[in-house]
C-alpha positions as CSV (number, residue, x, y, z in Angstrom):
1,X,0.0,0.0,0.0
2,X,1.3,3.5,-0.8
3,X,1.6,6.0,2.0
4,X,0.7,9.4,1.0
5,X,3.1,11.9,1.5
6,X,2.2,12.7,5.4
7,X,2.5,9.3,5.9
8,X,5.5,8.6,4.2
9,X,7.2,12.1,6.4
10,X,5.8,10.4,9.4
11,X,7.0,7.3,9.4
12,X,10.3,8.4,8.2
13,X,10.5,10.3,11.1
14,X,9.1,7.5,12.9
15,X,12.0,5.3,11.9
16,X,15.0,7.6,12.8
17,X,13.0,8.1,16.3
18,X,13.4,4.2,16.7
19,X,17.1,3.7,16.1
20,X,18.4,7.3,17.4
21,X,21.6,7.6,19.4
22,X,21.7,11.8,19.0
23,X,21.6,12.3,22.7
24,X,22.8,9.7,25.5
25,X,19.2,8.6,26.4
26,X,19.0,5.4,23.8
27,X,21.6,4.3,26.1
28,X,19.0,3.4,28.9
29,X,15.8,2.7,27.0
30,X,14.3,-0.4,26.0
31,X,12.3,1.4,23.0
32,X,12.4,4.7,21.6
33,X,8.9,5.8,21.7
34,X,7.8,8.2,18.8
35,X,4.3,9.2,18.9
36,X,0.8,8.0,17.3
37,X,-2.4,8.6,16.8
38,X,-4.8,10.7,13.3
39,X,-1.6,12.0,11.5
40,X,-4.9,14.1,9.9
41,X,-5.7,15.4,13.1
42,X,-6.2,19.1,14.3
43,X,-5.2,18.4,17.7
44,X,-1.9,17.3,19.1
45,X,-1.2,16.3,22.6
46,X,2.8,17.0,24.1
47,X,3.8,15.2,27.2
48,X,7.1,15.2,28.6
49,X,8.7,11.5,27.5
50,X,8.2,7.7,28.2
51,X,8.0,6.2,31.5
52,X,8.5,2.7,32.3
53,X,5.2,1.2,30.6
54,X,6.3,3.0,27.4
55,X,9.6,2.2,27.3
56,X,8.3,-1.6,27.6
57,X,5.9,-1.0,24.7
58,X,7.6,2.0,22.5
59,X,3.9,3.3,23.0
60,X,3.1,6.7,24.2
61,X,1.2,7.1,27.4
62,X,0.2,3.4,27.9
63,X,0.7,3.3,31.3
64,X,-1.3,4.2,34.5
65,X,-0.8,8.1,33.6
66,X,-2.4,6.8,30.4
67,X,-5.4,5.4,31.7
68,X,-6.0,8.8,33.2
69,X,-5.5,10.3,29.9
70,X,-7.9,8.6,28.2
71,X,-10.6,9.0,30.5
72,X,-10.3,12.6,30.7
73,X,-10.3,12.8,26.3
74,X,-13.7,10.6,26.9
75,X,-14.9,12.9,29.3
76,X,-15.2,15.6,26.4
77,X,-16.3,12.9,23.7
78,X,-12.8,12.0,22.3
79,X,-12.0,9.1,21.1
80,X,-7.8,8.5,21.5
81,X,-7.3,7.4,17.9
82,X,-8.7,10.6,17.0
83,X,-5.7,12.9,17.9
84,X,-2.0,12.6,17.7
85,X,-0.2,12.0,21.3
86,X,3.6,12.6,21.4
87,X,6.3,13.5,23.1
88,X,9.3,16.3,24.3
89,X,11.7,13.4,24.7
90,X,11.3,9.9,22.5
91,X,13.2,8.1,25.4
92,X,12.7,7.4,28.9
93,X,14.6,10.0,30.8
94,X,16.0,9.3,34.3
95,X,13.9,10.7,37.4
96,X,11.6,11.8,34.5
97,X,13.9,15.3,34.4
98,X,15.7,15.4,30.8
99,X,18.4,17.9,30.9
100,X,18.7,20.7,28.1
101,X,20.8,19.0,25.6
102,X,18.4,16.0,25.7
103,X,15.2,17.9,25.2
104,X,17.1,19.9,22.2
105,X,18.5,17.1,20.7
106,X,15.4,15.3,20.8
107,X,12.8,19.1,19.6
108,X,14.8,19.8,17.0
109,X,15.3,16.6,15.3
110,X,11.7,15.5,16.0
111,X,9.2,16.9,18.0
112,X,9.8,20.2,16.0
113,X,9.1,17.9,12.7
114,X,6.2,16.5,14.2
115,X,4.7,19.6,14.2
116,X,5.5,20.4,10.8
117,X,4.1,17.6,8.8
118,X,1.1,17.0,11.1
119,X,0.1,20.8,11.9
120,X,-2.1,20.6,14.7
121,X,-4.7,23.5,14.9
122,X,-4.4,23.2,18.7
123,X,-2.1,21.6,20.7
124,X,-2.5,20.4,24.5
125,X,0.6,20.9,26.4
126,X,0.8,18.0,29.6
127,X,2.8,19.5,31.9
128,X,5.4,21.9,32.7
129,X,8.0,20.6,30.2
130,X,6.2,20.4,27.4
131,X,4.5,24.0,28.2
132,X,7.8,25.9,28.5
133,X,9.0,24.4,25.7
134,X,6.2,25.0,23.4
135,X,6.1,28.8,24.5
136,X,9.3,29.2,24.0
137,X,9.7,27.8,20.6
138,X,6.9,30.5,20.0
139,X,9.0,33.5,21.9
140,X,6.7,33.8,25.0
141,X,7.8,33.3,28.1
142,X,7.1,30.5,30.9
143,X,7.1,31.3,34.2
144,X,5.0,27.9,35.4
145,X,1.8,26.2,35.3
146,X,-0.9,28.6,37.2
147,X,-1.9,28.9,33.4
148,X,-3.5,25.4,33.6
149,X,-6.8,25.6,31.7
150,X,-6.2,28.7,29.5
151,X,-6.4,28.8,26.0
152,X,-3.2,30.9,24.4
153,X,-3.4,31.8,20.3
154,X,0.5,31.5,19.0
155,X,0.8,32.3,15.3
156,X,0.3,29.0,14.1
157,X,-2.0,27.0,16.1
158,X,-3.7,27.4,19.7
159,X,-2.4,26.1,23.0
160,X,-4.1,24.8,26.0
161,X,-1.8,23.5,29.1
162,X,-2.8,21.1,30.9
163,X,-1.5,19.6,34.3
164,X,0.6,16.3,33.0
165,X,-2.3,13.3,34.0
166,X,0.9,11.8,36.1
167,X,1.1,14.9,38.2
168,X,-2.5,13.3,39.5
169,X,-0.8,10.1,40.4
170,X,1.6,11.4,42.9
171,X,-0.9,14.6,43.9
172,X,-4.4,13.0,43.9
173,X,-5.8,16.8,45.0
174,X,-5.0,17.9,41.4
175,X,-7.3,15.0,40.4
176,X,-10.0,17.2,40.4
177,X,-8.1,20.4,39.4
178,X,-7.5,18.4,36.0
179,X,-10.6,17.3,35.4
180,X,-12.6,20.5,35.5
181,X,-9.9,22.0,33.3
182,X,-10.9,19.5,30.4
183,X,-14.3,20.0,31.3
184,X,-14.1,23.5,31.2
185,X,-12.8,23.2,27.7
186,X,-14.7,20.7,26.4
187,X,-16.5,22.9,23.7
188,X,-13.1,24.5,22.6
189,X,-11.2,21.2,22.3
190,X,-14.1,19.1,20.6
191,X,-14.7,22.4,17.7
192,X,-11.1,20.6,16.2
193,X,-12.2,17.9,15.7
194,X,-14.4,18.9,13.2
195,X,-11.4,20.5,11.5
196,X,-9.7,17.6,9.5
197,X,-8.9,17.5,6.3
């Protein structure tokens, strides 16, 4: 079957993800873990990297965090497969804290790419690692995440961070925090998904 040209950037990207040594993170994963999901999709979710479910499966947010994540896209009527989930890093950083050169190496070979081909209308930020970078990249600055649950317009697409579903897992008062920011949201997030091509 021919890919289409999406495709074929994807999984190109895909592939280098897989077998990268750029950075000295492949030297403690099991699997590289690139991303997946509606390459078609207006909305892109960022998390920080793999932890140790995803290492295991090379799958993005499979684990317990994962769960959490997909109950709170069904709370506003999303179906997982519909949007693209990624990653900052592709490989499972230690103490879940990648350093600078990591998340560089790792943003500007990939995540940045990512971005490209797929161009999300809105992207949901998990997390404070994933925020600052994103805002950042687009020349605003991060001070930290009291802006849970706002909606920010950058030149290309919208943002919308979120607390990372993990951050419930080890704080179970945010539980509730998180959830009534997707709720709150729910319109705004569900109006992309009537955006694909």
């Amino acid at each position: 079957m021919d890919l289409n040209p999406k495709e074929k950037l994807i999984s190109e990207i895909n592939e280098k993800i897989k077998i990268c040594k750029l950075c000295d993170l492949y030297k403690i994963r099991k699997n590289a873990v690139p991303g997946e999901g509606n390459i078609n999709s207006k909305i892109m979710l960022i998390g920080l990297g793999p932890g140790k479910d995803e290492d295991i499966q090379g799958r993005p947010f499979v684990g317990a965090a994962g769960k959490f994540l997909n109950e709170l896209l069904n709370l506003v009527g999303i179906k997982r497969e519909e949007v693209y989930i990624t990653n900052v890093v592709k490989c499972i950083p230690p103490n879940n804290k990648p350093n600078e050169h990591q998340i560089f190496i790792c943003t500007s070979n990939y995540l940045d790419k990512q971005i490209e081909v797929i161009k999300p209308r809105l992207i949901i930020t998990l997390g404070e690692i994933a925020t600052k970078y994103i805002f950042e990249k687009n020349g605003k600055k991060f001070v930290n995440m009291s802006i849970h649950g706002k909606v920010f317009e950058f030149k290309n697409y919208f943002v919308l961070p979120m607390f990372h579903p993990a951050s419930a897992l080890y704080n179970p008062s945010l539980k509730e925090k998180i959830i009534n920011d997707w709720l709150k949201n729910k319109e705004f997030i569900r109006k992309f998904l009537a955006k694909l091509e």
